[in-house]
PyMOL commands that place a pseudoatom at each C-alpha (Angstrom):
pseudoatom trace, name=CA, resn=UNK, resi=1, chain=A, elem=C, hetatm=0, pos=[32.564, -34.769, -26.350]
pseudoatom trace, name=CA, resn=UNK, resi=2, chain=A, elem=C, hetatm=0, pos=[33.293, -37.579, -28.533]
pseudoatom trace, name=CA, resn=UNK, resi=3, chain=A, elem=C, hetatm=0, pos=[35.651, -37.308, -31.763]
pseudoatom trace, name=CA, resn=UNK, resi=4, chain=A, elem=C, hetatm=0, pos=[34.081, -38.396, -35.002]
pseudoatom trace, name=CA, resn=UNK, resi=5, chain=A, elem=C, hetatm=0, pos=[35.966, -39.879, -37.860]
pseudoatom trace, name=CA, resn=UNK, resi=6, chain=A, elem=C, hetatm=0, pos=[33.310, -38.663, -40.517]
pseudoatom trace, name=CA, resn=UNK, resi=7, chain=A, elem=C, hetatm=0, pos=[35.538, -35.959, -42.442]
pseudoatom trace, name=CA, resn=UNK, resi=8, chain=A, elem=C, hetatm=0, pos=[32.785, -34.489, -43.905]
pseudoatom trace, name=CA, resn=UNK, resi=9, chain=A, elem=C, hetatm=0, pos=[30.961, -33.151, -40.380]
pseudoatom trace, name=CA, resn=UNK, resi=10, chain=A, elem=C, hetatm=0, pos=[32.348, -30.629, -38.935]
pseudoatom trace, name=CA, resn=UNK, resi=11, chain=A, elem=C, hetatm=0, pos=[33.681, -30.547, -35.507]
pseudoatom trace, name=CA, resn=UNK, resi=12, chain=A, elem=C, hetatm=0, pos=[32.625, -27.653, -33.192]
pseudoatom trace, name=CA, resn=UNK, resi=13, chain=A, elem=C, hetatm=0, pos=[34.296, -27.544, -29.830]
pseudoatom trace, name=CA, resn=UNK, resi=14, chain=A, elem=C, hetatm=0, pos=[34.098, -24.521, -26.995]
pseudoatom trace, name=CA, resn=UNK, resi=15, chain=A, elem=C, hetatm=0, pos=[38.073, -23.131, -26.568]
pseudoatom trace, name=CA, resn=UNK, resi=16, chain=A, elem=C, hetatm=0, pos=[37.230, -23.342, -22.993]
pseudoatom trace, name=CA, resn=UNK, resi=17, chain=A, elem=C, hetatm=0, pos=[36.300, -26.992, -23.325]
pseudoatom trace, name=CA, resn=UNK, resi=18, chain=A, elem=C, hetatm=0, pos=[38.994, -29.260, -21.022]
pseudoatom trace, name=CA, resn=UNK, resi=19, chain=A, elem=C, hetatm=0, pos=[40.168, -31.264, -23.621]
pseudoatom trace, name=CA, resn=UNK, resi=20, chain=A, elem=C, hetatm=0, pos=[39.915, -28.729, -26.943]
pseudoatom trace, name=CA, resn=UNK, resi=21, chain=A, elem=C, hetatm=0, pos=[43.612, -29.239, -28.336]
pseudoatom trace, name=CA, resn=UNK, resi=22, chain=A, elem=C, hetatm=0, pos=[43.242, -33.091, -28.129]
pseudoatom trace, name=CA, resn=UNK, resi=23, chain=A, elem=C, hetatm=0, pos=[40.215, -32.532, -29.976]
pseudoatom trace, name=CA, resn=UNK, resi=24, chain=A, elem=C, hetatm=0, pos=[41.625, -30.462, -32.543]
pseudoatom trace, name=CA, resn=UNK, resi=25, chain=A, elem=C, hetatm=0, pos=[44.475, -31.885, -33.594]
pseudoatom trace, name=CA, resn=UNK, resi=26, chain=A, elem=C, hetatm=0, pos=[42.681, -35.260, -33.804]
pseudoatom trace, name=CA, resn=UNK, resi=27, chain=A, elem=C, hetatm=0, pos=[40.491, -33.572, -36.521]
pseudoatom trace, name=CA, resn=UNK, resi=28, chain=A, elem=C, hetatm=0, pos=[43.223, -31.799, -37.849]
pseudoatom trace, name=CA, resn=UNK, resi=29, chain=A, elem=C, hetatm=0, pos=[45.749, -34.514, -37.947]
pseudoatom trace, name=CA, resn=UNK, resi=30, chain=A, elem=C, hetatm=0, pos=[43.052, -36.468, -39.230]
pseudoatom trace, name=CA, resn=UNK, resi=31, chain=A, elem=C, hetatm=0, pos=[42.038, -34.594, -42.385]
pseudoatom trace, name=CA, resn=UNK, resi=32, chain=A, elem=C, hetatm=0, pos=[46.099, -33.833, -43.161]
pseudoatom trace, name=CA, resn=UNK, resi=33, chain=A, elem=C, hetatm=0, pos=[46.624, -37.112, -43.354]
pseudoatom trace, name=CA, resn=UNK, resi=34, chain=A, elem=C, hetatm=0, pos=[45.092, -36.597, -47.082]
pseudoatom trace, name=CA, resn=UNK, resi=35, chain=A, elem=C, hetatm=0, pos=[47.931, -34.166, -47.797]
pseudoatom trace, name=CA, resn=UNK, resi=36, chain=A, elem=C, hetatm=0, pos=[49.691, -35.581, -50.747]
pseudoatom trace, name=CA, resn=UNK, resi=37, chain=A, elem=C, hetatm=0, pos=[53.110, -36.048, -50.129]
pseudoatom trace, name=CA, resn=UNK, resi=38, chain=A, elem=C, hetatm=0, pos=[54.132, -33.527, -52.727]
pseudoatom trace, name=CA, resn=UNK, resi=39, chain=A, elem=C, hetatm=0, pos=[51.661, -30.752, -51.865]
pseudoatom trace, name=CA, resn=UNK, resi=40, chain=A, elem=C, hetatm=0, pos=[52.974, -28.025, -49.276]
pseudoatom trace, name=CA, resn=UNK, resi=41, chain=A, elem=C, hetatm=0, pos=[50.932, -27.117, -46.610]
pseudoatom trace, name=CA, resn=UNK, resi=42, chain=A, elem=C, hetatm=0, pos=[49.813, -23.091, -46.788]
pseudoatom trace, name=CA, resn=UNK, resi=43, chain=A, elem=C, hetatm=0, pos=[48.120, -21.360, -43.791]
pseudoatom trace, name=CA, resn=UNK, resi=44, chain=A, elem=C, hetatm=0, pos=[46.069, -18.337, -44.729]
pseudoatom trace, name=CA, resn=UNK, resi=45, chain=A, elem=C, hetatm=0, pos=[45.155, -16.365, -41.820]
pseudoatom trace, name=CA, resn=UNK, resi=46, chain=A, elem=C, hetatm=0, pos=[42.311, -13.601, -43.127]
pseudoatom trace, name=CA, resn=UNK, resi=47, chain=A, elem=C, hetatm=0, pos=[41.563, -10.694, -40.990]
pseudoatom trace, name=CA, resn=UNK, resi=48, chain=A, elem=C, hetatm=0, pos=[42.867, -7.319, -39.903]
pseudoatom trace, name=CA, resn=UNK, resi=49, chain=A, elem=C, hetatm=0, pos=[44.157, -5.876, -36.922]
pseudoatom trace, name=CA, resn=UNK, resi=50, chain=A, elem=C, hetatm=0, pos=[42.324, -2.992, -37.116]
pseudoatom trace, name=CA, resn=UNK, resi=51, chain=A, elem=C, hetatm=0, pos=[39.146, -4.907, -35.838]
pseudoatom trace, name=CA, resn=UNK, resi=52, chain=A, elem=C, hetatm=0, pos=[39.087, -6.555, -32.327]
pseudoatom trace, name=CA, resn=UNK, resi=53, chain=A, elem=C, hetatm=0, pos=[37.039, -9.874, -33.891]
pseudoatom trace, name=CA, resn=UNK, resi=54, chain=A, elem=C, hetatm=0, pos=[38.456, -9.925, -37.199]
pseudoatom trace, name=CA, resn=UNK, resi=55, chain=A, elem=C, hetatm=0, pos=[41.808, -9.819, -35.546]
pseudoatom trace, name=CA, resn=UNK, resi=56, chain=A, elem=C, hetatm=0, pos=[41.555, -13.830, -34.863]
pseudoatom trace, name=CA, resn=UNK, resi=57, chain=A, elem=C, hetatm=0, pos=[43.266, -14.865, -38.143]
pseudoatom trace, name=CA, resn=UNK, resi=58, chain=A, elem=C, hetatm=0, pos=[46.272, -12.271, -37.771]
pseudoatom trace, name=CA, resn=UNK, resi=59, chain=A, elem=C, hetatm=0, pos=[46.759, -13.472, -33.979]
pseudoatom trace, name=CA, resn=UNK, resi=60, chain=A, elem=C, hetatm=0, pos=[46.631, -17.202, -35.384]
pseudoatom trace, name=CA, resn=UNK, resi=61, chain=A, elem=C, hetatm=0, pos=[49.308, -16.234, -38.171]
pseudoatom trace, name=CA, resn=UNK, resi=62, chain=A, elem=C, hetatm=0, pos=[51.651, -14.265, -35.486]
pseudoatom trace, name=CA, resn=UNK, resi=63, chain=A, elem=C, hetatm=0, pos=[51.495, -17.291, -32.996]
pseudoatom trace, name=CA, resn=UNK, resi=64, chain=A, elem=C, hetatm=0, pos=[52.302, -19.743, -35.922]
pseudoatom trace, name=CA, resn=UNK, resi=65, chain=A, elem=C, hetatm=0, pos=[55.046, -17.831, -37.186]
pseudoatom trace, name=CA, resn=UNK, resi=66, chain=A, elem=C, hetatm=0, pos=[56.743, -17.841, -33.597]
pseudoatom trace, name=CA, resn=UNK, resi=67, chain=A, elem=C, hetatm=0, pos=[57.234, -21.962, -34.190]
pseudoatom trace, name=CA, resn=UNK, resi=68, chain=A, elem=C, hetatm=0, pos=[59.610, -20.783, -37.477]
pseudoatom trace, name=CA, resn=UNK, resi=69, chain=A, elem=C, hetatm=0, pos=[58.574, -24.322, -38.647]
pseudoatom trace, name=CA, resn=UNK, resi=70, chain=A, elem=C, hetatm=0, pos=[59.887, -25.464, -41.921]
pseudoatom trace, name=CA, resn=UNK, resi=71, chain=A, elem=C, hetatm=0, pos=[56.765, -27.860, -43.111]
pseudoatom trace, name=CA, resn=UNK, resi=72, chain=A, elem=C, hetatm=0, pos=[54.283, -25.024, -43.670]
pseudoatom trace, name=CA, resn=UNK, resi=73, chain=A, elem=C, hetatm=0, pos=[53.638, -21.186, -44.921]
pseudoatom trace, name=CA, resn=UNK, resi=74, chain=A, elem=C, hetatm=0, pos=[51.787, -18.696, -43.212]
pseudoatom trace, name=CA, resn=UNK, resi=75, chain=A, elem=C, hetatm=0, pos=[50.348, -15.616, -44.398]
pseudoatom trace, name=CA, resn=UNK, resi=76, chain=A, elem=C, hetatm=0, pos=[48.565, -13.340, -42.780]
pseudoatom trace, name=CA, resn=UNK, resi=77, chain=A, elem=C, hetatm=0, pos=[50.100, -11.780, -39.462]
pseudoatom trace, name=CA, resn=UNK, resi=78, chain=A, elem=C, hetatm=0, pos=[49.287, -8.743, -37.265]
pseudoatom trace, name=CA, resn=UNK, resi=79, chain=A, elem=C, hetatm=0, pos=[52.153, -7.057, -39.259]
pseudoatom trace, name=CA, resn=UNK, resi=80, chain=A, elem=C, hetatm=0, pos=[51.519, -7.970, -42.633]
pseudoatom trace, name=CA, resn=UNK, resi=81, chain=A, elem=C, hetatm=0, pos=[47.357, -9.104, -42.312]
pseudoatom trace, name=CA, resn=UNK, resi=82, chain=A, elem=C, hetatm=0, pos=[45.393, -10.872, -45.744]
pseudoatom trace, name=CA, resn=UNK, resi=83, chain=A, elem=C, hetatm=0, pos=[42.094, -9.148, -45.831]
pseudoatom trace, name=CA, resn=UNK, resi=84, chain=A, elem=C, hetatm=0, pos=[39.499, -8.237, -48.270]
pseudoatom trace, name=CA, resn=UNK, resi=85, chain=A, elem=C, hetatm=0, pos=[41.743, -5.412, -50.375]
pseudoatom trace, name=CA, resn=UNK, resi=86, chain=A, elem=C, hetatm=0, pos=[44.566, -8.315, -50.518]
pseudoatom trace, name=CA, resn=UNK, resi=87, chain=A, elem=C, hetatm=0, pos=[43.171, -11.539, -50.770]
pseudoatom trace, name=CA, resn=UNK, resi=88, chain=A, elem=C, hetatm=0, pos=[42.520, -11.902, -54.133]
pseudoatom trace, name=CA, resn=UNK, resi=89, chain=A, elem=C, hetatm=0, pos=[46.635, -11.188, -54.731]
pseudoatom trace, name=CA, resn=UNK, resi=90, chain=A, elem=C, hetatm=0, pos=[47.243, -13.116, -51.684]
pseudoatom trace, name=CA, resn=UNK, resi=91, chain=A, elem=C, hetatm=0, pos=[45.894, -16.384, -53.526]
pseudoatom trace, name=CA, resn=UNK, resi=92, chain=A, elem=C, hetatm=0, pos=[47.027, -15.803, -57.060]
pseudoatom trace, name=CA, resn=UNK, resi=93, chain=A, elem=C, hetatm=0, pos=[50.273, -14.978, -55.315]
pseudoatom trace, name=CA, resn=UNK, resi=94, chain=A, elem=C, hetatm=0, pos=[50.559, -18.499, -53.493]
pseudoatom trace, name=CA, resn=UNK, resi=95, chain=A, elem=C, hetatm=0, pos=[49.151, -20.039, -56.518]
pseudoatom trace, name=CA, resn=UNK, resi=96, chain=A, elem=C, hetatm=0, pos=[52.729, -18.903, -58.726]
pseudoatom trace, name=CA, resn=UNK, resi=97, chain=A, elem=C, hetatm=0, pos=[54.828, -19.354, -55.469]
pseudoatom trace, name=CA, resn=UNK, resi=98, chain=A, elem=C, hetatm=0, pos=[53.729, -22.512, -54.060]
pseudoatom trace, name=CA, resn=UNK, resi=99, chain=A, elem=C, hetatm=0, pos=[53.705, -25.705, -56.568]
pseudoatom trace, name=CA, resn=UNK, resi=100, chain=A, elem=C, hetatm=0, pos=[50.653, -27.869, -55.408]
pseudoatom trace, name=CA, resn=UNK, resi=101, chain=A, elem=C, hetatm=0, pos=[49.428, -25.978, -52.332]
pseudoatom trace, name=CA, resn=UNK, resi=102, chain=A, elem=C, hetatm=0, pos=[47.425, -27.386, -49.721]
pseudoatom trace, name=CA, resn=UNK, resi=103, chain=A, elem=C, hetatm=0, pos=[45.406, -24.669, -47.836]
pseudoatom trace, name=CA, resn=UNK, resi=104, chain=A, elem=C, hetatm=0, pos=[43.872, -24.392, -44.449]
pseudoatom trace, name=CA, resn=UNK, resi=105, chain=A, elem=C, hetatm=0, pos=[42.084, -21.292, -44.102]
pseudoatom trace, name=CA, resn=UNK, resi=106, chain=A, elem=C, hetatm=0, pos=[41.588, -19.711, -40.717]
pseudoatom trace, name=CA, resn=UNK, resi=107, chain=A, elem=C, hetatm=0, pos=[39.349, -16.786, -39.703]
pseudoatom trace, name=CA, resn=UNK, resi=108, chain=A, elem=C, hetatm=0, pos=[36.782, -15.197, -37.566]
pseudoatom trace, name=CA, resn=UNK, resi=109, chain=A, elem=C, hetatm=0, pos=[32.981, -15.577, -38.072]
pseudoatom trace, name=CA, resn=UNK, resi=110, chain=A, elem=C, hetatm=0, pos=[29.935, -14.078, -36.430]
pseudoatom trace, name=CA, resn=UNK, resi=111, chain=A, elem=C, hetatm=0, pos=[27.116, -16.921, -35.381]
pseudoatom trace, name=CA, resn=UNK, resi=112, chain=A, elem=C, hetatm=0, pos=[24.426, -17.571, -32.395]
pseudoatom trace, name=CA, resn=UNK, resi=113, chain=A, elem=C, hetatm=0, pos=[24.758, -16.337, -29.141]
pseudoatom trace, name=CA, resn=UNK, resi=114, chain=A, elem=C, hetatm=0, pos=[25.215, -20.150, -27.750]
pseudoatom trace, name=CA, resn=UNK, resi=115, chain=A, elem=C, hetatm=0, pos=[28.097, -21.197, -30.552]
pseudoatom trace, name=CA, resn=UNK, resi=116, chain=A, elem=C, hetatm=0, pos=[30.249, -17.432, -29.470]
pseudoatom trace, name=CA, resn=UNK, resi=117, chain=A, elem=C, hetatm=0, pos=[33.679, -19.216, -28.260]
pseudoatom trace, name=CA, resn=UNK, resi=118, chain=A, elem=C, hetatm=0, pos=[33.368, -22.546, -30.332]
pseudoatom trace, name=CA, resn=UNK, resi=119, chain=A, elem=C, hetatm=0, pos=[36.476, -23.510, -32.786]
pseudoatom trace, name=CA, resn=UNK, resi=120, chain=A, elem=C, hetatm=0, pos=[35.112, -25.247, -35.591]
pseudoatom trace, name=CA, resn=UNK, resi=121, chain=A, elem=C, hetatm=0, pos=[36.910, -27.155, -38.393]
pseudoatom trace, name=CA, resn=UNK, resi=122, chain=A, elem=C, hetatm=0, pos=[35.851, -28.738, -41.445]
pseudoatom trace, name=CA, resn=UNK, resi=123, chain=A, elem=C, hetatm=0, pos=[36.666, -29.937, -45.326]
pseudoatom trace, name=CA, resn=UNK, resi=124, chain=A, elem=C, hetatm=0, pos=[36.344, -27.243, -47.914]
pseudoatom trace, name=CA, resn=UNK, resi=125, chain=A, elem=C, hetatm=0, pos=[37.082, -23.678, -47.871]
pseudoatom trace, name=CA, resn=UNK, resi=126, chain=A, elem=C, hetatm=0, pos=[36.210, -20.734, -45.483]
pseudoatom trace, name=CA, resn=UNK, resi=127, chain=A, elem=C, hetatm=0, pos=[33.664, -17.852, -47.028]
pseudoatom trace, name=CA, resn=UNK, resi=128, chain=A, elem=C, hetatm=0, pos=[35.646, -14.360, -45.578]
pseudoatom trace, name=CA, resn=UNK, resi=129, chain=A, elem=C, hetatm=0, pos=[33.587, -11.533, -45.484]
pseudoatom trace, name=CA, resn=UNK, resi=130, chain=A, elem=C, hetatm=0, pos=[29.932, -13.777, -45.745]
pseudoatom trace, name=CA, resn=UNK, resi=131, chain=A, elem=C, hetatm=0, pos=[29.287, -12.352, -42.027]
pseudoatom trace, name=CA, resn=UNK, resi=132, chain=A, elem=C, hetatm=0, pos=[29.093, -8.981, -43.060]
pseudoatom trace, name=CA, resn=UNK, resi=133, chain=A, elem=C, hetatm=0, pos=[27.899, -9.142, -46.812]
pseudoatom trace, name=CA, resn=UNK, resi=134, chain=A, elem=C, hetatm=0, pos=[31.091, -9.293, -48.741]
pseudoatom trace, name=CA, resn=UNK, resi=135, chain=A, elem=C, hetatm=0, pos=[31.919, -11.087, -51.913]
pseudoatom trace, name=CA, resn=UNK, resi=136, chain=A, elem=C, hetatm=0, pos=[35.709, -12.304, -51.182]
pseudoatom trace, name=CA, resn=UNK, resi=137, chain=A, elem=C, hetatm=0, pos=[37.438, -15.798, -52.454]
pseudoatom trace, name=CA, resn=UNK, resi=138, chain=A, elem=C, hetatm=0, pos=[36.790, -18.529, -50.712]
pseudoatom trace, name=CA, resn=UNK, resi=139, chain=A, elem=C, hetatm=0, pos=[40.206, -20.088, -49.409]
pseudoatom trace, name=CA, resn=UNK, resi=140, chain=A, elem=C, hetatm=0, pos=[41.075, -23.625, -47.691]
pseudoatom trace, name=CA, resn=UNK, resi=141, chain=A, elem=C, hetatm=0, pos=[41.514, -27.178, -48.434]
pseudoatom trace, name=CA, resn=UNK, resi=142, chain=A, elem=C, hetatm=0, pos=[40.362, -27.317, -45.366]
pseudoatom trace, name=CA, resn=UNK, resi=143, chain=A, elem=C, hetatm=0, pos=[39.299, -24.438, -42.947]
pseudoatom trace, name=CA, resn=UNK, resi=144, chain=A, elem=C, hetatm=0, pos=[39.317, -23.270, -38.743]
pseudoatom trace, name=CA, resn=UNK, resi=145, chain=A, elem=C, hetatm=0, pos=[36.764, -21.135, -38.194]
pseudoatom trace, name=CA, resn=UNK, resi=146, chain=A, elem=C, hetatm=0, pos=[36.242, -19.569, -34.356]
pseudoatom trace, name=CA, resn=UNK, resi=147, chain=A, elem=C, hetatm=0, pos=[33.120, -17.553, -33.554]
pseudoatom trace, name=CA, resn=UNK, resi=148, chain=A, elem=C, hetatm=0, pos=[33.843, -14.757, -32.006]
pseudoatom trace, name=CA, resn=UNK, resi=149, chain=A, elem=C, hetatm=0, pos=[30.488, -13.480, -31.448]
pseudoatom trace, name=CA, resn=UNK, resi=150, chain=A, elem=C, hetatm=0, pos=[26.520, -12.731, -32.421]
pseudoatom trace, name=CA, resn=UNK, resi=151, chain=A, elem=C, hetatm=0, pos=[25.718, -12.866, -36.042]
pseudoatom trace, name=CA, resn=UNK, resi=152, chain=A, elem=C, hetatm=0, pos=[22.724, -11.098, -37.682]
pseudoatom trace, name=CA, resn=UNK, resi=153, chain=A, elem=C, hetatm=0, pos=[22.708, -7.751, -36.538]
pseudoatom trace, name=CA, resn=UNK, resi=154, chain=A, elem=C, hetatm=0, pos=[25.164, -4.703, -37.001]
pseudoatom trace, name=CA, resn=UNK, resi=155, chain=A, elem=C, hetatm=0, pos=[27.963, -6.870, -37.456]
pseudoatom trace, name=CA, resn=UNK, resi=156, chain=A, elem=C, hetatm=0, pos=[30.727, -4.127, -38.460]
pseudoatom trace, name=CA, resn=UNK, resi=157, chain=A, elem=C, hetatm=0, pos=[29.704, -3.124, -34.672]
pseudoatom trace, name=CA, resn=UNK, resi=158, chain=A, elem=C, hetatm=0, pos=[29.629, -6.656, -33.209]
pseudoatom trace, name=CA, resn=UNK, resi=159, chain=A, elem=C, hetatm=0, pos=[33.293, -7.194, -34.746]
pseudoatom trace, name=CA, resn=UNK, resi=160, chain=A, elem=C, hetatm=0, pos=[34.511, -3.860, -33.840]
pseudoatom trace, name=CA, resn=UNK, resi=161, chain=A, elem=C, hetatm=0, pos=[32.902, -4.681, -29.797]
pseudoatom trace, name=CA, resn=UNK, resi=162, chain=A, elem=C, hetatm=0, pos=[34.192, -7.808, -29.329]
pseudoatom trace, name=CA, resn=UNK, resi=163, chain=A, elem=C, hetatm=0, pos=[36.299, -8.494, -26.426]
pseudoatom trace, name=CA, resn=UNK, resi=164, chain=A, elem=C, hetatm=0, pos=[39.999, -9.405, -26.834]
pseudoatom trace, name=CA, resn=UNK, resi=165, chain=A, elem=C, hetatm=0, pos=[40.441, -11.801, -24.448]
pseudoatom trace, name=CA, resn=UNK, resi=166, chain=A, elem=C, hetatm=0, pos=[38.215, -13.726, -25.939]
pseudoatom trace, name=CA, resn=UNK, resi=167, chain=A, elem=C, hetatm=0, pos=[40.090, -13.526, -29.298]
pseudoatom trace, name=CA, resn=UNK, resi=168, chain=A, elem=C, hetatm=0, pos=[43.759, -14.025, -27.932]
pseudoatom trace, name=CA, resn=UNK, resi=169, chain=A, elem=C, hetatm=0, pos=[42.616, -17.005, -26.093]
pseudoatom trace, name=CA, resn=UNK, resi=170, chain=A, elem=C, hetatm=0, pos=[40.784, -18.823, -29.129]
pseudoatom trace, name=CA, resn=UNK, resi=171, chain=A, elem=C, hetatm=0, pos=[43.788, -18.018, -31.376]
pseudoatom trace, name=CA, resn=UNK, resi=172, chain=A, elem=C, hetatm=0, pos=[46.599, -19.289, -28.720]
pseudoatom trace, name=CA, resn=UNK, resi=173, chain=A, elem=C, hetatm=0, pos=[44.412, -22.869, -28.778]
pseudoatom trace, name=CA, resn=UNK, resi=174, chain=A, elem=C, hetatm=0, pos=[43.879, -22.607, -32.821]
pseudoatom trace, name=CA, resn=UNK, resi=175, chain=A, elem=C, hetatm=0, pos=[47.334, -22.240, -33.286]
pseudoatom trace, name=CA, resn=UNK, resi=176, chain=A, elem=C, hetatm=0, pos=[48.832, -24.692, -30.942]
pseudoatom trace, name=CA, resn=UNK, resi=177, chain=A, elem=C, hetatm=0, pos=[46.416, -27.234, -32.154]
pseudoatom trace, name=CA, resn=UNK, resi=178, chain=A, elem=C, hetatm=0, pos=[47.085, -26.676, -35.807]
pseudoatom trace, name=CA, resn=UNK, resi=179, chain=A, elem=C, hetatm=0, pos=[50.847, -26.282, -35.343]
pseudoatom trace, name=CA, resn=UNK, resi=180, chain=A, elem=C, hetatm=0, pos=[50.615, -30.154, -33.525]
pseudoatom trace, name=CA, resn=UNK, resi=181, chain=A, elem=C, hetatm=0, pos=[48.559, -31.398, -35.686]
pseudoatom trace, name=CA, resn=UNK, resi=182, chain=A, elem=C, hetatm=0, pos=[51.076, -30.476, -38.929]
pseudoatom trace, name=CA, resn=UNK, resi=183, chain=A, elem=C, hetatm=0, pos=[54.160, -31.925, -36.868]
pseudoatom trace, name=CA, resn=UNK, resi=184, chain=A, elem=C, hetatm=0, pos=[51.882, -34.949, -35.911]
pseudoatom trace, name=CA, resn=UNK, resi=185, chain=A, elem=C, hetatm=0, pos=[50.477, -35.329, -39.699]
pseudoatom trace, name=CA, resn=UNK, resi=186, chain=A, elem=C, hetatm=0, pos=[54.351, -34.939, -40.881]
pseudoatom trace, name=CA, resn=UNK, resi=187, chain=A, elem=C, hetatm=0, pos=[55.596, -37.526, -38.450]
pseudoatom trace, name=CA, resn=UNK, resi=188, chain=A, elem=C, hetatm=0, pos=[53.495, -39.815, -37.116]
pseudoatom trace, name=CA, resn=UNK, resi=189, chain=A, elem=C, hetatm=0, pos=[55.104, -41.859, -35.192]
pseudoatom trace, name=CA, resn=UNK, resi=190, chain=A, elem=C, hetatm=0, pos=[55.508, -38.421, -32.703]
pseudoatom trace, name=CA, resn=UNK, resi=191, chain=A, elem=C, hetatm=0, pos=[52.309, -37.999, -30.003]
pseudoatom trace, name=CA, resn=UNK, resi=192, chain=A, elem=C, hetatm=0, pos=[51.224, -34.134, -30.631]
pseudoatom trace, name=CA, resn=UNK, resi=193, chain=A, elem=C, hetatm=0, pos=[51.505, -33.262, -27.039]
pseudoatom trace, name=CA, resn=UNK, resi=194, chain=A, elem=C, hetatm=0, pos=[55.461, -33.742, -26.826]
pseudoatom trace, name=CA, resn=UNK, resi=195, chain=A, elem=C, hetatm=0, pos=[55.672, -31.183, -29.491]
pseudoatom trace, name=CA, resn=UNK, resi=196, chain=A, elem=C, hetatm=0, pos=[56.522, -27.395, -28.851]
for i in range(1, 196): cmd.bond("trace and resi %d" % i, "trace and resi %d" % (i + 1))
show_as sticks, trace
zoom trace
């Protein structure tokens, strides 16, 4: 799978893919290299916990928070989740809190039974709640998506039936990809992979 340099197509990679994190962070690193110098980066992991494929953005937000790393902010973690009765607050929030903010937006989505395990990351923001007919904020800069399963049909059900493994392993490669690709965007000169 080749890496494009066109920022505004999307890349969608399989998390089981051999070389996924290389691929990531290239596209992450990539589009963060816009980040003003002055802007903060913001993560904004949507979900809840109390869904097995929703729960993709709070796993992201717990394994980010584990790094304690200085150069960004998370919200949204399995113990304190942003989802669709929070959001809205969530964003005003960082809006008063953060001067010049530079979102990525991560969360779970629902799409064809052939995309079901692929990471994807693009410019703009992510739609939460669009799978299963909500009218939520958008949020991102930038957004990482992962499909964790079959769109179109009963989707409460098809979040509430996914399987977890499937999940935990798609949010351990979102967030060590992202997490690189914010130390590589903030210094350079650093190759991702030395980073832990």
């Amino acid at each position: 799978m080749k890496f494009s340099g066109m920022k505004d197509n999307p890349l969608k990679v399989p998390y089981s893919e051999p070389n996924v994190t290389g691929l990531l962070i290239n596209r992450l690193a990539y589009l963060l290299s816009d980040v003003p110098d002055h802007a903060r980066i913001v993560v904004v992991c949507v979900g809840t916990d109390r869904s097995t494929g929703d729960a993709l953005g709070p796993l992201v937000g717990t394994a980010l928070s584990k790094y304690r790393s200085r150069y960004f902010d998370i919200y949204g973690t399995l113990e304190e989740p942003v989802h669709a009765m929070n959001l809205a607050d969530t964003l005003q929030r960082i809006t008063r809190q953060v001067r010049h903010p530079y979102v990525i937006g991560i969360d779970a989505c629902l799409g064809q039974v052939s995309s079901v395990g692929s990471i994807q990351v693009g410019t703009g923001p992510v739609r939460p709640g669009a799978g299963v007919n909500k009218e939520l904020p958008p949020v991102g800069d930038i957004h990482v998506t992962g499909i964790v399963n079959v769109g179109g049909f009963m989707e409460y059900f098809v979040l509430q039936n996914t399987r977890l493994h499937l999940v935990m392993r798609m949010s351990e490669v979102i967030a060590h990809s992202l997490f690189s690709a914010i130390v590589k965007s903030v210094h350079p000169a650093i190759p991702a992979s030395t980073q832990d």
